[in-house]
C-alpha positions in Angstrom: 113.7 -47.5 -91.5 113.7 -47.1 -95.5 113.5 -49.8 -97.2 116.2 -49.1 -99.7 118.8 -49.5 -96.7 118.0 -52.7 -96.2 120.0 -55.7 -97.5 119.1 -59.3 -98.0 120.6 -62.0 -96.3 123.1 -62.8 -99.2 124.0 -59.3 -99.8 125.0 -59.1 -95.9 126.6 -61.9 -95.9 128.9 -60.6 -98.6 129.1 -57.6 -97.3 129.8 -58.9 -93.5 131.6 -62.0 -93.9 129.8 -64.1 -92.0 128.0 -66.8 -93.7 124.4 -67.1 -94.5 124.4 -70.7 -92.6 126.1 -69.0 -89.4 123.1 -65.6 -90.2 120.1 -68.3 -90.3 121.7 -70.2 -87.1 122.1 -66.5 -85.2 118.6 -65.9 -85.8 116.6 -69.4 -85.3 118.5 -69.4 -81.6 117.6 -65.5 -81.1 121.1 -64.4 -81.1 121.3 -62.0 -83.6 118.0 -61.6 -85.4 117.5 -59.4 -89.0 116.1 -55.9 -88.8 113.1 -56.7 -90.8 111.0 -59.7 -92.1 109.4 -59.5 -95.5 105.7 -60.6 -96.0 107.5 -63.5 -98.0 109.5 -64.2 -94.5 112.8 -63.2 -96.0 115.0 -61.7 -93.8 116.6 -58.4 -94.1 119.8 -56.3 -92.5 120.2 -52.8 -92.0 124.2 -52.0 -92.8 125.1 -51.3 -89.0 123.9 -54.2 -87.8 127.5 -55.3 -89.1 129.2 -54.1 -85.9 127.2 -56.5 -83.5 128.0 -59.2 -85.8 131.3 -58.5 -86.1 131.3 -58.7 -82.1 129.4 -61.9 -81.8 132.0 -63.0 -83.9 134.8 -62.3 -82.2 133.7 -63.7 -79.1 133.3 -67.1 -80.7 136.7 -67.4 -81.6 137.3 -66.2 -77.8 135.3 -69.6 -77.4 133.0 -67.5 -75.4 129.4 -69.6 -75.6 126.6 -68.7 -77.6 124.6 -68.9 -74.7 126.3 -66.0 -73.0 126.8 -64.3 -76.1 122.7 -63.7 -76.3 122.4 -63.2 -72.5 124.7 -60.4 -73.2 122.7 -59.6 -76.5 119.0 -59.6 -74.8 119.7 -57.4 -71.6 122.9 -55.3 -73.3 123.4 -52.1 -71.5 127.0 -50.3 -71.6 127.7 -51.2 -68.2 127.2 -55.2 -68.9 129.1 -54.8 -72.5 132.3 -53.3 -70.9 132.0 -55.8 -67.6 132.2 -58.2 -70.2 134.7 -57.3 -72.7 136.9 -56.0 -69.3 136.8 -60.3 -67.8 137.7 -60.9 -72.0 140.8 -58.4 -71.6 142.0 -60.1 -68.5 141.7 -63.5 -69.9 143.5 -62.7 -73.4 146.5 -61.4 -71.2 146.6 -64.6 -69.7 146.5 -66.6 -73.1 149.3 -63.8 -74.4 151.6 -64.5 -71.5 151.9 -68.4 -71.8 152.1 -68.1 -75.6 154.7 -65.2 -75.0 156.5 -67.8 -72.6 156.0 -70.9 -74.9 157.6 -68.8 -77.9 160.7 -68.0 -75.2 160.8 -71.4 -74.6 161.1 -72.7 -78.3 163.5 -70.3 -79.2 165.7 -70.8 -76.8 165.8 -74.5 -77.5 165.9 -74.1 -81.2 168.5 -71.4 -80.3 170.5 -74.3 -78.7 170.4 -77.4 -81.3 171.5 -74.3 -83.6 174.5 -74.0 -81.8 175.2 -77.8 -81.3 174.4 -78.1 -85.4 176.7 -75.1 -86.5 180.1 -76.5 -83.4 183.2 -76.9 -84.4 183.8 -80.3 -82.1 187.1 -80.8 -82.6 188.5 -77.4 -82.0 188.5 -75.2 -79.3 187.5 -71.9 -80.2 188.5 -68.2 -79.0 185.9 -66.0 -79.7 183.5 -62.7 -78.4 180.6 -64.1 -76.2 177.2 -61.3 -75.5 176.0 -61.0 -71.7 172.6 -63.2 -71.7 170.6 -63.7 -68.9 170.1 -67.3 -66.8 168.4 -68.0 -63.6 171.1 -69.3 -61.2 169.6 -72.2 -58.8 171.8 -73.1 -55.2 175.0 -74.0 -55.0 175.2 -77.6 -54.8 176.0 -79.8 -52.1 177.7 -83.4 -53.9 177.9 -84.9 -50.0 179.2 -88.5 -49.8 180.5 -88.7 -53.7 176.9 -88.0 -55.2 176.9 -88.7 -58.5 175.9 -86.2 -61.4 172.3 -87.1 -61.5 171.3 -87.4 -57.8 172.6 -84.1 -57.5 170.7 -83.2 -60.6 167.2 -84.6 -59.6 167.0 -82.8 -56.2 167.7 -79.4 -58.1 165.0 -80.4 -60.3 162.9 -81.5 -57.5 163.4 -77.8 -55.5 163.2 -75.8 -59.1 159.6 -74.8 -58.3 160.0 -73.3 -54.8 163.5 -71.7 -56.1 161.0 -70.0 -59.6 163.4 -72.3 -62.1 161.8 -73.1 -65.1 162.7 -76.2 -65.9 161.4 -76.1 -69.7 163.8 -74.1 -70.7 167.8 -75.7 -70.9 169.7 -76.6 -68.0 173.2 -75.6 -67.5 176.4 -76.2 -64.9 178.4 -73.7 -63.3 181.5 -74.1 -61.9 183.1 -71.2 -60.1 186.3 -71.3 -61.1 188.2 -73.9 -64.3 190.2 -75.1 -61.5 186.9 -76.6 -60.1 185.8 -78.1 -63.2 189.5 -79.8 -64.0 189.0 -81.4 -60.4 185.6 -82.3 -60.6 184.0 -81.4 -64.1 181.0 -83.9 -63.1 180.3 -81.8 -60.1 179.0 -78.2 -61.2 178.9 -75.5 -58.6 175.3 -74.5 -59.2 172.8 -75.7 -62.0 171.7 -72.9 -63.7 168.1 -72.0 -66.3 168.7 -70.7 -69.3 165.7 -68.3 -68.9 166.0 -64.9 -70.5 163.9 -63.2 -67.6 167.1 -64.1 -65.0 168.6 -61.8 -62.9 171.4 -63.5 -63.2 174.2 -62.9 -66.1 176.4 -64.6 -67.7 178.5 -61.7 -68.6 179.7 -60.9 -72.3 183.5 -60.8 -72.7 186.0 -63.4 -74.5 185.8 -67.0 -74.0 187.3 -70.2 -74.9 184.5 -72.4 -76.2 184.9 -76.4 -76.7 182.5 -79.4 -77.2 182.1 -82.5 -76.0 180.4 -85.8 -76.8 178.5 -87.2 -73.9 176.4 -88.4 -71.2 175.9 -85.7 -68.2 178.7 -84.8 -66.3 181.1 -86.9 -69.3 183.6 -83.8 -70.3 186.1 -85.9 -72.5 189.3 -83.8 -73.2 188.0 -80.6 -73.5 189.3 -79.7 -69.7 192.8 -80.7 -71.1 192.4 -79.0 -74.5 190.8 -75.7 -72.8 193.7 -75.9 -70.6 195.8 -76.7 -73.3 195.0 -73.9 -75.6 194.8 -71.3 -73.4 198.8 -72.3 -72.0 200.0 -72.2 -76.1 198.1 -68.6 -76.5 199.4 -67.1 -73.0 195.8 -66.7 -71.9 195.0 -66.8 -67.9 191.3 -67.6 -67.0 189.1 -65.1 -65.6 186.2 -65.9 -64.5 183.8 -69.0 -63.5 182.9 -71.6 -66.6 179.8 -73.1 -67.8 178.7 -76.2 -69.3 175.4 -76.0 -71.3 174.2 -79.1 -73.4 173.2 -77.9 -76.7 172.0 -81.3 -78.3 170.5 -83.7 -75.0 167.4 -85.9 -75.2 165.1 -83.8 -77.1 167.4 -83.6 -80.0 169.5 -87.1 -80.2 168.6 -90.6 -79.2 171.3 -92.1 -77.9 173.2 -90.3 -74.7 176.3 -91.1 -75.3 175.8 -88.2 -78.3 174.6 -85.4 -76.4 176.5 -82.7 -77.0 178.0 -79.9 -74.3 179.7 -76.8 -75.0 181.9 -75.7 -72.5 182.8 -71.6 -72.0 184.9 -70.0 -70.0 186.5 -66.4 -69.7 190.0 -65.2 -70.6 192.7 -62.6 -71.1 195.9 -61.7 -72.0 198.6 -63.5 -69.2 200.7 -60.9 -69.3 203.5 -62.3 -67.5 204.0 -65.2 -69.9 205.0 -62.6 -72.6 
């Protein structure tokens, strides 16, 4: 190799990146050694030796151990480097899928408390709703008067086996508004708010309304919803749901949780 094509440790440094501390380290441990010595023991690098840095690198912020890094360095052959880098593939789609997931999650909270920040509280609100997905759990047996939360925890409990996430918001369905005006503590189903569901919650017109609250504690909003939708000649459509926008990761004190309540309409067109 000339001479001339060699670089000293500072000047590969600069031109790698890598720092001269992390270079000497490499070399003492026989990970990555220089190209050349000089008869003053100085230590030189040829310009491509760049790319096997660059990789030993890489696979440290992988956390992949030194150790194996120079096991891989000391009997390298194509086959062992793409074995290798093939397991590191199959491990960064792993890490990709929870972070993907986790980011899901997160927004969709944040997505929420947005909601519950931004809500008109006092009004009840008619207004264009988009189709989103949720992942519907079973309907719900409330046997001998349970109350709200019994009910509640064995959904929880059975969320696994049914593939519910709970980490992403809980909401109620009720099948019909004449469900939730006779029992609007009693949802028909318990539903994830998990964008890979199935299920839908289809797009269309709503009435929306909000209500201060423990779980299950609707207020007026049944009578105001009903209320509204009697002074506009609207009939409803279609089964309502109760998601709680603001809960215990937002607000303290339960009695502030905050539900909004949705549920489809149209025209009545024999109240015109």
């Amino acid at each position: 190799m000339n001479g001339t094509e060699l670089m000293t440790m500072k000047k590969f440094a600069e031109f790698s990146g890598v720092k001269t501390t992390s270079l000497r380290y490499y070399d003492e441990i026989g990970l990555f050694c220089p190209a050349q010595r000089g008869e003053n023991n100085y230590r030189y690098y040829s310009p491509q030796q760049i790319i096997t840095v660059n990789l030993i690198q890489t696979l440290t912020k992988l956390d992949i151990p030194l150790e194996q890094i120079g096991e891989m360095e000391r009997n390298r052959t194509p086959e062992k480097i793409m074995e290798m880098l093939i397991e590191q593939e199959e491990n960064l789609d792993r890490q990709l899928r929870h972070i993907r997931e986790c980011y899901t999650i997160i927004h969709t909270i944040t997505r929420m408390i947005q909601t519950g920040c931004a809500a008109k509280e006092t009004e009840i609100t008619d207004c264009e709703l988009r189709e989103f997905p949720v992942v519907m759990g079973p309907v719900n047996d409330f046997e001998n008067n349970q109350l709200f939360y019994e009910t509640f925890i064995r959904f929880c409990s059975e969320a696994e086996r049914q593939r519910i996430n709970l980490c992403y918001p809980i909401g109620g369905y009720f099948e019909s508004i004449d469900v939730f005006l006779e029992t609007p503590a009693q949802p028909t189903r318990f539903f994830s708010l998990d964008p890979t569901g199935t299920d839908k919650k289809a797009a269309g017109r709503y009435l929306v309304g909000y209500a201060r609250g423990y779980y299950g504690e609707m207020g007026d909003v049944p009578q105001r919803l009903t209320a509204y939708a009697r002074e506009h000649n609207l009939k409803f459509t279609g089964a309502l749901y109760v998601i709680y926008v603001h809960d215990e990761l937002s607000v303290k004190e339960t009695h502030r949780y905050l539900a909004q309540v949705s549920v489809p309409v149209a025209p009545d067109r024999k109240h015109r």
